[in-house]
C-alpha positions, 0 to 999 in steps of 0.5 A: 500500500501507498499514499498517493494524492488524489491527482497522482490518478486523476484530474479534473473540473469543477462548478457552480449551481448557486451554493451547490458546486460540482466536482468531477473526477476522471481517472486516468486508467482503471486501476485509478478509478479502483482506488477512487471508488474505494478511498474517495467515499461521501463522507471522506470527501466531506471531512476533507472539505472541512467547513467549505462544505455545510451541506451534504456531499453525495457521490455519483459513478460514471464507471463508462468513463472512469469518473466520479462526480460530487454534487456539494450543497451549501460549499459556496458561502451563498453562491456567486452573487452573494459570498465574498469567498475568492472561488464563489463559484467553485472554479477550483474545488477540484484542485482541493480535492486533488490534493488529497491524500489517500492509500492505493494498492501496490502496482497502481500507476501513478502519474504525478503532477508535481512535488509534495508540500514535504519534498519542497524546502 
């Protein structure tokens, strides 16, 4: 078993609905899609978001194109025409979920997009 980050498997895209955002995920291969279904559960990803997310975080498999995709309620502080957040529309909620850590089997293929915050001085 590793610890990877979520962007060592995947990448992908965010938006808005009013104060609802929508994070999609698209694995880069099965093996990845795996790990994403089994590490990245409903209330992981809530935990991970932390205060961001004062609603509710439900989870939707799209298997014919190796994505999950996360309907996030009350995630925007009110939506774009009333919070003073600096992503009132979630442009980059996918990049928060990227970045998080999570455990994959030996052999997963990773493809790593950058350094960790600990390889950097």
């Amino acid at each position: 078993m590793a610890n990877i980050r979520v962007a060592d498997i995947a990448h992908g895209r965010s938006g808005d609905k009013g104060d609802v955002c929508n994070v999609g995920l698209v694995a880069y291969d099965d093996a990845g899609y795996a790990t994403l279904r089994s590490e990245l559960t409903e209330e992981r990803v809530k935990e991970h978001f932390g205060s961001l997310v004062r609603g509710t975080v439900t989870r939707y498999e799209l298997p014919g194109i190796k994505a999950l995709n996360f309907v996030l309620t009350g995630a925007l502080d009110g939506g774009g025409t009333r919070s003073l957040r600096s992503d009132h529309l979630g442009k980059v909620m996918y990049a928060w979920l990227l970045r998080m850590e999570i455990t994959a089997a030996d052999g997963v293929p990773t493809y790593p997009t950058g350094p960790r915050p600990e390889e950097v001085a």
